[in-house]
N, C-alpha and C positions, 0 to 999 in steps of 0.2 A: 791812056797809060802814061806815068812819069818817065820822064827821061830822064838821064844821067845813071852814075855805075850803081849796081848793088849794095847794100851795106857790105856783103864780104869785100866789093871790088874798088869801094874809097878808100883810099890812104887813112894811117891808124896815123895817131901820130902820140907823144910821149909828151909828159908836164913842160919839157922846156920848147915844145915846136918842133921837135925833132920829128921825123920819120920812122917810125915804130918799127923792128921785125914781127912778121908774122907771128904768131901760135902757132902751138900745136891745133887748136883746137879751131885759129883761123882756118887752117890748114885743111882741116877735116870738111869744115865747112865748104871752104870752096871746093875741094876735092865732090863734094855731093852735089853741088850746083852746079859742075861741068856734066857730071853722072846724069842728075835731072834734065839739064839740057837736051843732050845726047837721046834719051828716052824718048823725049815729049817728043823730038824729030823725027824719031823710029817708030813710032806707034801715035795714031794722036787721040786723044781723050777719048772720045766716042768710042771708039775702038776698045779702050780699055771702061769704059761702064757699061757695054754692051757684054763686053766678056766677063766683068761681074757681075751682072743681073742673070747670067746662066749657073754660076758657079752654086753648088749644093750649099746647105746652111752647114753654120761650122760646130763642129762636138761642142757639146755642153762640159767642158772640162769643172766646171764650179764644182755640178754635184756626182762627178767624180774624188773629186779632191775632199767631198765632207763625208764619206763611206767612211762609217767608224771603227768596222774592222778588216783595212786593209794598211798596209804602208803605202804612203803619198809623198812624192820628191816630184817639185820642178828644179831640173838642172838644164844646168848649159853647159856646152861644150865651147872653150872657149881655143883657138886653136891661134891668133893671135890679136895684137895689139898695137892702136895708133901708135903708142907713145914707145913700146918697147920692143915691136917685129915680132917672131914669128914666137910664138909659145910653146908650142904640140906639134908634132906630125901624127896626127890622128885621121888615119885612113879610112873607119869603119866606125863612128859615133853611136849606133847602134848596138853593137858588139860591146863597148863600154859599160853599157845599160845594164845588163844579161850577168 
């Protein structure tokens, strides 16, 4: 395995040499690669394709969605945001639905 820091975790740097602020979207990134870290500590791989190889097969959602006479909506609940915090206080995304 290579040594040295992640692409999130070398230094950005800007046209004149400078030292770059983060993104948002740096941000995000490394925020998931501390997450993944954290994970892969807590459970290790085996573990988790052992417990996929049990899991049932999942809905065939396609030919649900080509039934030609029913109404078909994929939504999402979006309840916030990197870049903008909190959006909804949506307790029941279910209930939404309905």
């Amino acid at each position: 395995m290579a040594e040295g820091p992640l692409p999130s975790q070398a230094a950005r740097f800007d046209a004149e040499g400078s030292e770059a602020p983060m993104t948002v979207l740096d941000e995000i990134v490394a925020g998931v690669r501390e997450d993944l870290a954290q994970r892969e500590a807590a459970t290790p791989l085996a573990a988790v394709k052992e417990r996929a190889a049990r899991m049932t097969e999942a809905k065939d959602c396609v030919s649900r969605l080509r039934v030609s006479d029913a109404v078909t909506v994929i939504a999402e609940v979006k309840r916030s945001s990197p870049s903008r915090g909190s959006l909804a206080s949506i307790t029941d995304p279910a209930a939404l639905a309905l």
